[in-house]
KOLDRENMAR-482671 format. One record per atom (N, C-alpha, C): residue number from 1; y, x negated, z negated. Coordinates in steps of 0.05 Angstrom, whole numbers, plus 5000, padded with zeros to 4 digits. Layout:
N
REC  NUM  Y  X  Z
...
! end
This chain:
258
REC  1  9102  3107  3138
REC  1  9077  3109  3152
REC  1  9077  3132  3172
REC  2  9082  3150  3162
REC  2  9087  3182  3179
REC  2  9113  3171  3209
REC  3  9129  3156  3199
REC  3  9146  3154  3224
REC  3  9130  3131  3246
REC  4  9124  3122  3234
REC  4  9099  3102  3255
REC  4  9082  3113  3271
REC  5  9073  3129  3264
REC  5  9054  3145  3279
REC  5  9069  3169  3300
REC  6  9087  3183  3289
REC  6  9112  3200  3309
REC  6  9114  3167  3322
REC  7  9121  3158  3325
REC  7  9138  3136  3340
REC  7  9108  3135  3364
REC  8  9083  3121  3353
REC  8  9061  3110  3361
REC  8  9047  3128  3393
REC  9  9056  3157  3380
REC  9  9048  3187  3397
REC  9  9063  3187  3411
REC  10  9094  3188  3406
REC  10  9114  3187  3425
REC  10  9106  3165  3448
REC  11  9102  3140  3440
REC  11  9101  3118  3458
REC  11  9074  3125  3479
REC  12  9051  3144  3468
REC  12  9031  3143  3482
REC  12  9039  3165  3506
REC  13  9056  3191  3489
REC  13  9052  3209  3506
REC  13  9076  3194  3535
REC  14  9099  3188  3529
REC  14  9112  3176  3550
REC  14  9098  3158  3569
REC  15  9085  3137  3559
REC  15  9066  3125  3575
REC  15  9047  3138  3601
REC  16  9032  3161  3590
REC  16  9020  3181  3593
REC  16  9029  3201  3624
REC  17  9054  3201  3615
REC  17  9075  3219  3640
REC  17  9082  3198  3653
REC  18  9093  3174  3643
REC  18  9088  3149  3662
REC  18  9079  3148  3685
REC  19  9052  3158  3678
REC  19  9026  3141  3693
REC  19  9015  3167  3706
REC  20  9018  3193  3697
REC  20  9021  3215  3724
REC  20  9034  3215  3741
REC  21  9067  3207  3733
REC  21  9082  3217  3753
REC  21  9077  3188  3787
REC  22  9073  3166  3767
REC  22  9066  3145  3784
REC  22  9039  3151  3808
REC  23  9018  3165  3794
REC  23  8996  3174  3809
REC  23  8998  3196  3828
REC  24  9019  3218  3818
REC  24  9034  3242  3834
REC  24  9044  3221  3851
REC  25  9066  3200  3857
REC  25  9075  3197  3872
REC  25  9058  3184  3899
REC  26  9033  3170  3876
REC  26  9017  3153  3897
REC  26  9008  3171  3911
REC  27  8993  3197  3908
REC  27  8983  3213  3919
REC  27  8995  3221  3940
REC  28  9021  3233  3941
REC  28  9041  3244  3964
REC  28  9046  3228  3978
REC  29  9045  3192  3971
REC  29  9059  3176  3993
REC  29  9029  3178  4010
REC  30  9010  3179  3994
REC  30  8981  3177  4017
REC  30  8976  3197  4036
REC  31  8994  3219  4030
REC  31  8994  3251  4048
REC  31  9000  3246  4071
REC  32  9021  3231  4064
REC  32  9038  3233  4096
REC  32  9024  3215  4117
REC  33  9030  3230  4136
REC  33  9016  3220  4164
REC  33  9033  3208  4179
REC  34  9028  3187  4190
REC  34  9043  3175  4204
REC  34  9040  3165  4239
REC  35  9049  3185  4247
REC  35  9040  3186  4278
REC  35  9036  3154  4299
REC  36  9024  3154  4322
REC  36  9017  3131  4330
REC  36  9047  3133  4346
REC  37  9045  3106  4354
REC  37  9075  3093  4369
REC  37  9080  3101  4395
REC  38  9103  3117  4402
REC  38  9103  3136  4424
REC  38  9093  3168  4424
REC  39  9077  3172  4406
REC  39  9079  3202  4398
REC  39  9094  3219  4384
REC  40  9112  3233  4397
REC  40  9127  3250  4390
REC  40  9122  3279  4372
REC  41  9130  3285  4343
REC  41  9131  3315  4330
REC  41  9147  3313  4331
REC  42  9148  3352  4325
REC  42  9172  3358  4318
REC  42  9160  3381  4312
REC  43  9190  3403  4292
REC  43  9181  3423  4282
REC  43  9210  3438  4281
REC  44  9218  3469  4298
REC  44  9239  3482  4284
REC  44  9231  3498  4269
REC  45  9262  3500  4249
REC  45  9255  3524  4228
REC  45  9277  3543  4224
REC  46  9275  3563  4234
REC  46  9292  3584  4234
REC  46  9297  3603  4219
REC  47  9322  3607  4201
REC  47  9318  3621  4184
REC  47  9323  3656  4188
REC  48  9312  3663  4220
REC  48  9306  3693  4217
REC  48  9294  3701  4239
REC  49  9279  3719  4234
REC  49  9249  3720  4248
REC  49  9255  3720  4279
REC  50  9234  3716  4292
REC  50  9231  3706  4323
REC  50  9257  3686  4334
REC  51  9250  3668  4309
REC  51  9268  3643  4331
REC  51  9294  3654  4330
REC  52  9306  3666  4309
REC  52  9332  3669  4320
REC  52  9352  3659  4294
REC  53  9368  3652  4302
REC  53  9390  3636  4272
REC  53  9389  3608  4295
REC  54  9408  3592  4270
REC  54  9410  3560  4278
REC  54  9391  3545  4272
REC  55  9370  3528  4287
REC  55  9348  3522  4281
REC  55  9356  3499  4265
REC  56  9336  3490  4247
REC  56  9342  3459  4239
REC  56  9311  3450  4255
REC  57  9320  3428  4267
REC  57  9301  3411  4279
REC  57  9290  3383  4263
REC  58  9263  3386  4263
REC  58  9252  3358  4257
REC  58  9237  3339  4269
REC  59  9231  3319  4271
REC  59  9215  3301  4287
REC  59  9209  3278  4263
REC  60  9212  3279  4249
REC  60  9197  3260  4228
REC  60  9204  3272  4197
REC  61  9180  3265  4180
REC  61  9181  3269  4151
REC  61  9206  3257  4137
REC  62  9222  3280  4130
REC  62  9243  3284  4119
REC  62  9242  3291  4091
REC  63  9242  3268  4064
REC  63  9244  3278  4037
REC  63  9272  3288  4025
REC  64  9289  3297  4044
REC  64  9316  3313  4032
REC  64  9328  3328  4057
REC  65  9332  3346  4055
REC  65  9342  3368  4073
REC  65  9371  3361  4071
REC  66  9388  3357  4092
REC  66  9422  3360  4078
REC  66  9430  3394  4064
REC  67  9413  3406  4077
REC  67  9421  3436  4060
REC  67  9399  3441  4054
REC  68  9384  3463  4036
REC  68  9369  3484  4040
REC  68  9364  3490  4064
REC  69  9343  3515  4070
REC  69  9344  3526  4093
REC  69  9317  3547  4078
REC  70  9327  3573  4085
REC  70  9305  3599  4082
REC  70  9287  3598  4108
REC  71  9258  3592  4101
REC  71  9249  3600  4138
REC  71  9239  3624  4140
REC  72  9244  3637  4163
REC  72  9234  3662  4170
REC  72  9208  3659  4194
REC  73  9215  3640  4212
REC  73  9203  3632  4233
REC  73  9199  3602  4242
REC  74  9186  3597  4250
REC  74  9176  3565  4259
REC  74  9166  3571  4298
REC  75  9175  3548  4303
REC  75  9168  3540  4329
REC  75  9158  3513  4326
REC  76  9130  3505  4322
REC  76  9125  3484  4330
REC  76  9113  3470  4341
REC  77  9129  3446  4353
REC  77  9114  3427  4384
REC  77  9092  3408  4369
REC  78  9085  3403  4351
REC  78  9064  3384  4357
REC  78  9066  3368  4320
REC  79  9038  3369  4310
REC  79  9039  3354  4280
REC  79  9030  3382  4258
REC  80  9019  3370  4240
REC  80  9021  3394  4213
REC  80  9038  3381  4192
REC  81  9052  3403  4187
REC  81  9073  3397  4169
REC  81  9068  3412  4144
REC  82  9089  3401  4128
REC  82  9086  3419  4099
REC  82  9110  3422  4087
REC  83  9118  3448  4082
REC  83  9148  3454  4071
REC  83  9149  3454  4046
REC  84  9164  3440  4032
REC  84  9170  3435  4008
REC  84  9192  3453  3993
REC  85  9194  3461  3975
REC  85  9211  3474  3961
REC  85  9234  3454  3938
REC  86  9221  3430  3939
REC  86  9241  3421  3920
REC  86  9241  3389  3941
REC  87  9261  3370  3935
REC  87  9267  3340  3951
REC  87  9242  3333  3944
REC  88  9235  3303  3965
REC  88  9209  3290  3947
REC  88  9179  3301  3962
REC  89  9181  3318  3978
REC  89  9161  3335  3975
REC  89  9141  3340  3948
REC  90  9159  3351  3931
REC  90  9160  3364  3913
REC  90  9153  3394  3915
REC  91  9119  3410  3896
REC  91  9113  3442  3903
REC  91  9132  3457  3894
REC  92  9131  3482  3903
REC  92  9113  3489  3919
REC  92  9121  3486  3950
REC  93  9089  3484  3957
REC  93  9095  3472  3993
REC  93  9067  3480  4002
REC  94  9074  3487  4035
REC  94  9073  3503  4049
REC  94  9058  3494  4072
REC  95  9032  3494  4076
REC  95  9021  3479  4103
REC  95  9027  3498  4125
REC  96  9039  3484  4156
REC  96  9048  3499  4173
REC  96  9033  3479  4193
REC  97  9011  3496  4211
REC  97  9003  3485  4234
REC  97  8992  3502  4262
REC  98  9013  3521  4262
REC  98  9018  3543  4284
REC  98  9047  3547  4285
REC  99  9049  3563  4304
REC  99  9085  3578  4315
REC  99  9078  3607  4294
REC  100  9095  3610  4280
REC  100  9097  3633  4267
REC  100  9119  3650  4278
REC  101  9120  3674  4284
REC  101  9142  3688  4295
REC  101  9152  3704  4268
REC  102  9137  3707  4242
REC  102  9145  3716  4223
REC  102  9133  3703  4200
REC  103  9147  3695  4175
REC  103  9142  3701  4150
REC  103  9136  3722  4131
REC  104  9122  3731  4121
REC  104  9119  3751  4107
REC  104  9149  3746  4078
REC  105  9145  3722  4070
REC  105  9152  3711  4048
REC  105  9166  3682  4058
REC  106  9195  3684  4057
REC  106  9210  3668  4066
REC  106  9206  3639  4058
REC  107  9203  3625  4073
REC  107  9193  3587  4053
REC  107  9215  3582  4047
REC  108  9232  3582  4024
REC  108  9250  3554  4021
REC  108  9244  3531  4022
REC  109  9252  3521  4036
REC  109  9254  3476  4043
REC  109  9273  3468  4038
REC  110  9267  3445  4015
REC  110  9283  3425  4007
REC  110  9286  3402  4028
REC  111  9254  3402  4035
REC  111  9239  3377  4037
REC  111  9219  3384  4062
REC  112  9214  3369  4072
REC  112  9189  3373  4102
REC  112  9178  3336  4105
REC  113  9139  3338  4106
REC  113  9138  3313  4118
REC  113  9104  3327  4146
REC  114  9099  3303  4157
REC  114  9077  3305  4169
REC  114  9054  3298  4148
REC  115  9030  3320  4161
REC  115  9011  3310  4140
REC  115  8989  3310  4159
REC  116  8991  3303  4190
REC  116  8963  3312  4203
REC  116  8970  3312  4226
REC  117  8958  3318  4255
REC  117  8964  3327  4280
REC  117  8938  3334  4293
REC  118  8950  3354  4314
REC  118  8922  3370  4321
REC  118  8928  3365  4352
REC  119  8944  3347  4351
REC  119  8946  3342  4386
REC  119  8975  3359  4397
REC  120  8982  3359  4420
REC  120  8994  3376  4434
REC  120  8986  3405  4433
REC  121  9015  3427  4428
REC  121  8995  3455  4416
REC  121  9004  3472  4442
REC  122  9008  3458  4466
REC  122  9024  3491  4489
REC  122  8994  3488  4494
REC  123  8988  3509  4497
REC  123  8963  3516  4510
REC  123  8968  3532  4540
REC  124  8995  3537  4542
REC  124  8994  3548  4575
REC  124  8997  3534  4589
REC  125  8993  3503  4593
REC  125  8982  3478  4609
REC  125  8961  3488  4620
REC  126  8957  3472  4645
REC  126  8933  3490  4661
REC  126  8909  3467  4658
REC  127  8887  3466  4648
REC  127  8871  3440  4643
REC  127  8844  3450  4667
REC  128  8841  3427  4684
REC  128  8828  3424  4697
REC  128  8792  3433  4697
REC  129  8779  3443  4711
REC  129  8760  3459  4700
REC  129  8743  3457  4726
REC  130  8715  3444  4724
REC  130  8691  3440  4747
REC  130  8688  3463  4758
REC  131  8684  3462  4780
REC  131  8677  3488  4810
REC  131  8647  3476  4803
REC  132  8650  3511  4824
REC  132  8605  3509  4834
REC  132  8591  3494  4843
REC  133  8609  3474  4860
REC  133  8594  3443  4874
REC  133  8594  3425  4859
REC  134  8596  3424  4840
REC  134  8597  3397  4811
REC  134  8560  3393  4811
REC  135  8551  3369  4828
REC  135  8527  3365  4825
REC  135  8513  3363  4801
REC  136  8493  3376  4795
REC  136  8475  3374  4776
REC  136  8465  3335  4770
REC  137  8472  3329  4744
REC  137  8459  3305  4740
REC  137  8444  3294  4718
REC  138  8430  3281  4726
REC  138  8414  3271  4697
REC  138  8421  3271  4672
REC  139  8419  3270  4655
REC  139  8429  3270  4623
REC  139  8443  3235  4619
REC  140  8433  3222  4624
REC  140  8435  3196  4621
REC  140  8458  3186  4640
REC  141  8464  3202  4662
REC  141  8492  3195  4670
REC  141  8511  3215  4676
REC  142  8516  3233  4655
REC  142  8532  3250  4649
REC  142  8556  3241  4635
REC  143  8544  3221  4617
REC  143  8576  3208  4612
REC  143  8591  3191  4620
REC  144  8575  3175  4641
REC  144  8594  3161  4662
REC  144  8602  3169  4677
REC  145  8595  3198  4692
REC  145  8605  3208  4714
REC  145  8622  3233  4705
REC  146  8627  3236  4685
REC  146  8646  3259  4674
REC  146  8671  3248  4676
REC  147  8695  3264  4688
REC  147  8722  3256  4692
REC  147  8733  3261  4671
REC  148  8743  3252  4664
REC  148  8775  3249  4639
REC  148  8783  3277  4639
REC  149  8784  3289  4615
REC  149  8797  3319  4619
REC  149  8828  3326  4620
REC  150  8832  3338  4636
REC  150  8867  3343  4640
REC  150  8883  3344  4616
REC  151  8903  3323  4616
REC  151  8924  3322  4583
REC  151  8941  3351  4590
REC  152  8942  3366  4563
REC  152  8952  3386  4559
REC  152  8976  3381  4553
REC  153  9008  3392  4560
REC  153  9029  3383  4557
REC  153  9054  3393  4560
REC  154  9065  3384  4546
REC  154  9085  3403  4539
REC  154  9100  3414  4564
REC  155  9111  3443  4566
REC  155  9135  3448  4587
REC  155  9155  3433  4595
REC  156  9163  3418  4615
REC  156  9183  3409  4631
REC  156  9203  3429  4648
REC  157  9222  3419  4647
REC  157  9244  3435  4664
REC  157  9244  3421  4675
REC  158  9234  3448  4700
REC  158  9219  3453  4724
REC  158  9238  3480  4735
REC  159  9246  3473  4758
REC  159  9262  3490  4778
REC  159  9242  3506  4798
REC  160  9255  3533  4808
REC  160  9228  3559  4812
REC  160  9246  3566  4840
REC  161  9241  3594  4850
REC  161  9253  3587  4877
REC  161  9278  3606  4888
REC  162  9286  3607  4859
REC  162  9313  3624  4858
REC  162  9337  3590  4867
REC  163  9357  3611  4885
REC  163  9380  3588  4881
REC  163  9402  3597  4865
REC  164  9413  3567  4848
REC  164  9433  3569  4829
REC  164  9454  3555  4820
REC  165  9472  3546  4823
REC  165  9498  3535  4823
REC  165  9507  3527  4795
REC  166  9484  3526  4769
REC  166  9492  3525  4746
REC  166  9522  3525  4738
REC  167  9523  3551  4730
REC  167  9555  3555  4718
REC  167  9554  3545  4690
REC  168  9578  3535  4676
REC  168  9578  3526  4648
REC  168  9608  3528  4642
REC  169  9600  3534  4605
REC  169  9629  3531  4589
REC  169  9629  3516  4567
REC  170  9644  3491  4581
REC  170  9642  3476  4551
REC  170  9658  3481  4531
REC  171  9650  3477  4502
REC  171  9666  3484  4482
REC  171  9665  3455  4468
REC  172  9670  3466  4437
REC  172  9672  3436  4429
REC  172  9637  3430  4408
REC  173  9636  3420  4417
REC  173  9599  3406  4424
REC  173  9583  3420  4428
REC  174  9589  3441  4441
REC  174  9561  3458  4456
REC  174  9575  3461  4485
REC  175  9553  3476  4493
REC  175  9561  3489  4537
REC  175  9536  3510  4527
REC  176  9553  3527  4544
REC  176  9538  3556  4548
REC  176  9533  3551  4575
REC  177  9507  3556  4587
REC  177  9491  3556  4616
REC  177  9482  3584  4618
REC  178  9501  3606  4632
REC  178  9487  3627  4639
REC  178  9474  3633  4655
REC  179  9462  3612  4677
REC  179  9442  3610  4695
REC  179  9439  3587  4695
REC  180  9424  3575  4682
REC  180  9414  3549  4688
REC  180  9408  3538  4714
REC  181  9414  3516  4724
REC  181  9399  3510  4749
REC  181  9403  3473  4757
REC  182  9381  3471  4765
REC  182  9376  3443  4771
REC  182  9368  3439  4797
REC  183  9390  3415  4815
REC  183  9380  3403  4844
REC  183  9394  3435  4857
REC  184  9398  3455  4841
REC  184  9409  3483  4859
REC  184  9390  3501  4858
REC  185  9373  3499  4840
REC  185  9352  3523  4843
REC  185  9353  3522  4808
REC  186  9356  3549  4817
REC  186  9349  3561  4775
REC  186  9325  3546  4768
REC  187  9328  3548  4741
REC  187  9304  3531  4730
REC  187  9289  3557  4705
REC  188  9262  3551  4715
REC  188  9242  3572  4707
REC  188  9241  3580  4675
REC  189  9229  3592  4659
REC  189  9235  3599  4636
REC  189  9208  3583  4626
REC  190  9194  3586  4632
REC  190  9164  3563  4624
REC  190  9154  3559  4658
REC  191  9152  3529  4657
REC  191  9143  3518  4683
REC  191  9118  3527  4684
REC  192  9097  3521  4665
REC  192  9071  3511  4669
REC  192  9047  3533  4651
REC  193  9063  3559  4660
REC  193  9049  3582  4653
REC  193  9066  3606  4647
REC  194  9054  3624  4623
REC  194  9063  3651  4614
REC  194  9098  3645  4598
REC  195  9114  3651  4600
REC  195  9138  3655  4594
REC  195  9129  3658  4556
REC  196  9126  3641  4540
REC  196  9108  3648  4517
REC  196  9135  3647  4499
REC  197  9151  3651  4482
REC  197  9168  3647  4459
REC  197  9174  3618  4455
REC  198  9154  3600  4447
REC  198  9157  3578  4447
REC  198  9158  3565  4474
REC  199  9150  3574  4496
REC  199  9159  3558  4512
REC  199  9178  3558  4522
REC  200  9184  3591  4527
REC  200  9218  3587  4535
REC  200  9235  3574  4521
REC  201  9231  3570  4490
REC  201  9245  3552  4475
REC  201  9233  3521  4480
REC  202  9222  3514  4490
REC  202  9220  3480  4503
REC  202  9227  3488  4526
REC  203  9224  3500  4535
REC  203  9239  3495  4569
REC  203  9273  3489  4560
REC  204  9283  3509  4546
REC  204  9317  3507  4543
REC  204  9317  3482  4521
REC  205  9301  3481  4508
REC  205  9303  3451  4492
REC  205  9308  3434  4510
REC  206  9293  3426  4535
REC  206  9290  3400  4552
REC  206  9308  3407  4577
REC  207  9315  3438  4584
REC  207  9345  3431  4602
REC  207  9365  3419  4583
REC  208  9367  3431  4548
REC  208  9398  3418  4542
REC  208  9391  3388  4535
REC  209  9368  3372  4535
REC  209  9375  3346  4537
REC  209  9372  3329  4557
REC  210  9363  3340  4584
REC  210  9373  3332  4608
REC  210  9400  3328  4615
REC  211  9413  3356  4598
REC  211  9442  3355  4603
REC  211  9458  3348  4579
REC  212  9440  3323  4563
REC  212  9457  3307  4543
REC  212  9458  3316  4510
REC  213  9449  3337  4514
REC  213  9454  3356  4486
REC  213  9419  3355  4470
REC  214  9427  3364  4436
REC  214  9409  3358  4425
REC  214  9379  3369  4437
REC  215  9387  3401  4433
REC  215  9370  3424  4439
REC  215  9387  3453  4437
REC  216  9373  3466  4452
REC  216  9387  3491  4452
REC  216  9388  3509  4426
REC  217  9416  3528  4421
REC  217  9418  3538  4406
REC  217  9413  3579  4401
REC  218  9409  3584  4424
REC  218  9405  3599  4439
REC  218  9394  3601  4465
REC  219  9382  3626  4472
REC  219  9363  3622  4503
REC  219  9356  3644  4501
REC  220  9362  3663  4520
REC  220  9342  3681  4535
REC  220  9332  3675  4562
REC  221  9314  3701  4578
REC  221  9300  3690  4593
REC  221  9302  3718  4623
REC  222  9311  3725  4642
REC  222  9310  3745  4659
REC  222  9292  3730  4685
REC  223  9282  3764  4693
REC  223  9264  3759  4715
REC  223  9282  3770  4744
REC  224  9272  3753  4764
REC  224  9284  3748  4786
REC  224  9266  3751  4814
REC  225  9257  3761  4826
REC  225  9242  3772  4844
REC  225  9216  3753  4840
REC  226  9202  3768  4808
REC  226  9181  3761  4807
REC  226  9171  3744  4786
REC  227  9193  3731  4790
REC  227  9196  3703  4767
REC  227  9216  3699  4749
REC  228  9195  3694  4716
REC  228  9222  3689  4698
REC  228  9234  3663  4696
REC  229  9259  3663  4697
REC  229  9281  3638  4688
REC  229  9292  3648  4664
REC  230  9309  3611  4659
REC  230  9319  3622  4632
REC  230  9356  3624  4639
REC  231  9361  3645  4615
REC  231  9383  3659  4616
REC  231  9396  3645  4590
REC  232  9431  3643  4593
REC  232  9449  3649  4575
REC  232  9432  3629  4552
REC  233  9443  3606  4561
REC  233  9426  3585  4541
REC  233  9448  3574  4537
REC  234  9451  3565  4506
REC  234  9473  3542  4496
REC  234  9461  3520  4485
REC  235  9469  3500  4491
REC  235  9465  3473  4491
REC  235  9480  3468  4462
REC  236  9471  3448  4455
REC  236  9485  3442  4423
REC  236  9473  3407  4416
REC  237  9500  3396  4401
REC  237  9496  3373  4406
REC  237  9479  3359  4376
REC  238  9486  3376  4361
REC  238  9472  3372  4334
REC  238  9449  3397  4324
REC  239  9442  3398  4299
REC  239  9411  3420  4299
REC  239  9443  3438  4274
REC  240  9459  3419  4266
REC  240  9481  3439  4246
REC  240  9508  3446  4253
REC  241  9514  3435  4279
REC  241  9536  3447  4301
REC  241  9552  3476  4293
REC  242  9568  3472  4286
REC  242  9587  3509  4284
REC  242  9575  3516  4307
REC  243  9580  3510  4329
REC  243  9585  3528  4349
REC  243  9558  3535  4352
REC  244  9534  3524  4342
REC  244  9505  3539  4347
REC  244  9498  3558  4341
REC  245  9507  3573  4345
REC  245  9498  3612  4329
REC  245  9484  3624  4350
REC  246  9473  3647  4344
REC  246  9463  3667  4367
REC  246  9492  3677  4373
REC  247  9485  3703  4391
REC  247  9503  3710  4407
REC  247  9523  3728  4391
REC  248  9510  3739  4364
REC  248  9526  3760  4342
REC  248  9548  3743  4326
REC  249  9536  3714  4319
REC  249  9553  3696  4314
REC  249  9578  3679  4325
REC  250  9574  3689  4348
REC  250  9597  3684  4372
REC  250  9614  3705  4373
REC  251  9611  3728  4357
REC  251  9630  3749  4359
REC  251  9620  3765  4397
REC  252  9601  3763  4403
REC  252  9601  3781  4416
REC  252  9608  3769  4446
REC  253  9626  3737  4454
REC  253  9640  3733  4468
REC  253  9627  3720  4498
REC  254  9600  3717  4494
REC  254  9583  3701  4514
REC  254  9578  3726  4534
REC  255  9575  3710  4554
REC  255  9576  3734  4579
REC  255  9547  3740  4587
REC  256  9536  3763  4597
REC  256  9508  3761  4606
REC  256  9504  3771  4629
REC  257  9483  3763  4640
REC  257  9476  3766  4674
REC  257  9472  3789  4674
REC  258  9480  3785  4705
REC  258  9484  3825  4715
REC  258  9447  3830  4723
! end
């Protein structure tokens, strides 16, 4: 009789964890967000503060990391994400929906998915804004006569009015660009405003895949009578590339503008 009942408990409590873990899972698959068709996230994560290390790049909810990764810093273009500490998006995890230049408290990620989007986040897009002659109008046709508000959007490489001969060294799956330049004119460090951290990192993101490569692995940025461009950028063909290191990781060997 006594083993019937051990047996009876046993059967309930397994059941029991069953039917959590099944509801845990339902729960997390309902988290994830799934962007509309043609909208692009993405999110880097760098494991040391201000963007510097080998970034791992994401653009979609990823339930296994091929490595770990410590974050120190995040750059990110667009989506809210959540960093996971174990595969699975499995806690503890981490809602991220800004550019952090620092962690206080390093995230380990196993795991990363989307859980949200808040739109496009550059805000140094210049959005279009009514002058003093914007006629006064009735209430009732204020919303037919209101124009469409300017889409906010990401940095393009965009050439400024330095001229430049883009020099390059290819290695094996990266090129070092120590003056970038496109059509023969250097190309700016943020086109479409303030030279911000993250934008100079999408500007050199979108020169190295103009020029074929994943995203950059490195980028600085020098000013040039007036205007900043970007400097001493390496191109990299994967987000786990050897050759993607900063410049200490290179031993020192990358050249920099006079």
């Amino acid at each position: 009789m006594f083993k019937r009942v051990v047996v009876a408990v046993a059967a309930t409590l397994l059941l029991a964890a069953a039917g959590f873990a099944s509801a845990q899972q339902a729960q997390q698959k309902a988290a994830e967000y799934t962007p509309p068709p043609g909208v692009e996230m993405q999110i880097n994560l760098y494991p040391i503060t201000k963007f510097r290390g080998n970034a791992v790049v994401l653009t979609e909810s990823t339930p296994r990391l091929r490595l770990p990764i410590t974050v120190e810093s995040i750059v990110l273009t667009r989506g809210i994400w959540e960093l996971c500490g174990n595969i699975n998006y499995l806690p503890p995890c981490t809602r991220i929906d800004s550019t952090r230049t620092g962690i206080p408290v390093a995230i380990i990620t196993r795991s990363a998915r989307l859980i949200g989007d808040t739109g496009p986040l550059f805000t140094e897009a210049p959005v279009t804004r009514a002058g003093p002659d914007v006629p006064i109008l009735p209430s009732g046709e204020v919303v037919e006569s209101r124009p469409a508000p300017a889409p906010v959007v990401a940095p393009t490489v965009a050439a400024g009015g330095e001229p430049g001969t883009n020099p390059s060294l290819a290695g094996n799956e990266v090129e070092f660009f120590p003056a970038p330049a496109k059509a023969g004119v250097r190309v700016l460090a943020c086109a479409q405003g303030n030279a911000t951290p993250r934008c100079v990192q999408a500007s050199a993101d979108g020169f190295c895949a103009e020029a074929g490569y994943r995203d950059s692995g490195w980028r600085e940025m020098i000013e040039v009578n007036g205007k900043a461009y970007l400097s001493n950028v390496l191109c990299k063909r994967a987000a786990d590339s050897e050759g993607a290191r900063d410049r200490r990781g290179l031993g020192g060997l990358l050249p920099k503008l006079p």
